[in-house]
C-alpha positions as CSV (number, residue, x, y, z in Angstrom):
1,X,-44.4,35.0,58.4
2,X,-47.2,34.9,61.0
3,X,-48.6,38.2,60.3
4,X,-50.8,37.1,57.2
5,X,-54.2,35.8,58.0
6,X,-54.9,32.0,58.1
7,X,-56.4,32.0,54.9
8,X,-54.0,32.8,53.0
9,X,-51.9,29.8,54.5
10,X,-55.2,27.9,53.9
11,X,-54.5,29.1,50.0
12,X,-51.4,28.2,49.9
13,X,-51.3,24.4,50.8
14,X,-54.2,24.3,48.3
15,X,-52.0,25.8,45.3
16,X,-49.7,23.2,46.7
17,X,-52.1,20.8,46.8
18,X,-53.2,21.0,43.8
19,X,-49.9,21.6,41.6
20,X,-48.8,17.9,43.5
21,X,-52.5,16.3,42.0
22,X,-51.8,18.2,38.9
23,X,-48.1,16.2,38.7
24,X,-49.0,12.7,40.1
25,X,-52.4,12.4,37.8
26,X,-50.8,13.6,34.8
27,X,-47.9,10.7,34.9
28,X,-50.4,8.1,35.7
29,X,-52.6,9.5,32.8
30,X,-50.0,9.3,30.8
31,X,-48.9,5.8,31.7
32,X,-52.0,4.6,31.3
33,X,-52.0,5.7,27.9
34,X,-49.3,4.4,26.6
35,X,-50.3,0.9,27.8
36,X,-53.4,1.6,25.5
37,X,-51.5,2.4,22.4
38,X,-49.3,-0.4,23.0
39,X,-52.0,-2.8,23.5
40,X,-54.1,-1.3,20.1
41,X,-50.5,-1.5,18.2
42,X,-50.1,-5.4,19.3
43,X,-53.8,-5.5,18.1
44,X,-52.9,-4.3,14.9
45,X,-50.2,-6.2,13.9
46,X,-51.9,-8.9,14.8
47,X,-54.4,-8.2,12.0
48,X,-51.4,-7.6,9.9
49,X,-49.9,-11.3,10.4
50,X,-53.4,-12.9,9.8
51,X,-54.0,-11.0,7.2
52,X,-50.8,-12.0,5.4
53,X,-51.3,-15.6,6.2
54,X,-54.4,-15.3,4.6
55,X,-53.1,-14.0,1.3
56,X,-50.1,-16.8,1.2
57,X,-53.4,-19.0,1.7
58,X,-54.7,-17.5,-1.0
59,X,-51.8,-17.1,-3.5
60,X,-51.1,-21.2,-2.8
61,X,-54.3,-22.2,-3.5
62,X,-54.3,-20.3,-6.9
């Protein structure tokens, strides 16, 4: 194993490197994209209930 030339270790812990960059960024990515859809869906069915309180607002005062 210690015939090849330095650089090709050098290579190697850089595919290895970057394979364990490629893994821990794309969970936390992910992560923190989930936390924005679940904030825009708590934003949106926010809208939802005031919007139907304001129709029952509506409708009563009809």
């Amino acid at each position: 194993m210690l015939t090849l030339p330095w650089w090709i270790y050098l290579c190697m812990g850089g595919v290895l490197f970057s394979g364990f960059k490629f893994v821990t960024l794309s969970r936390e990515d992910k992560r923190t994209d989930t936390e924005f859809i679940e904030q825009e869906g708590q934003i949106y069915l926010e809208r939802m209930k005031a919007e139907r309180e304001r129709r029952k607002l509506e409708k009563m005062s009809v």
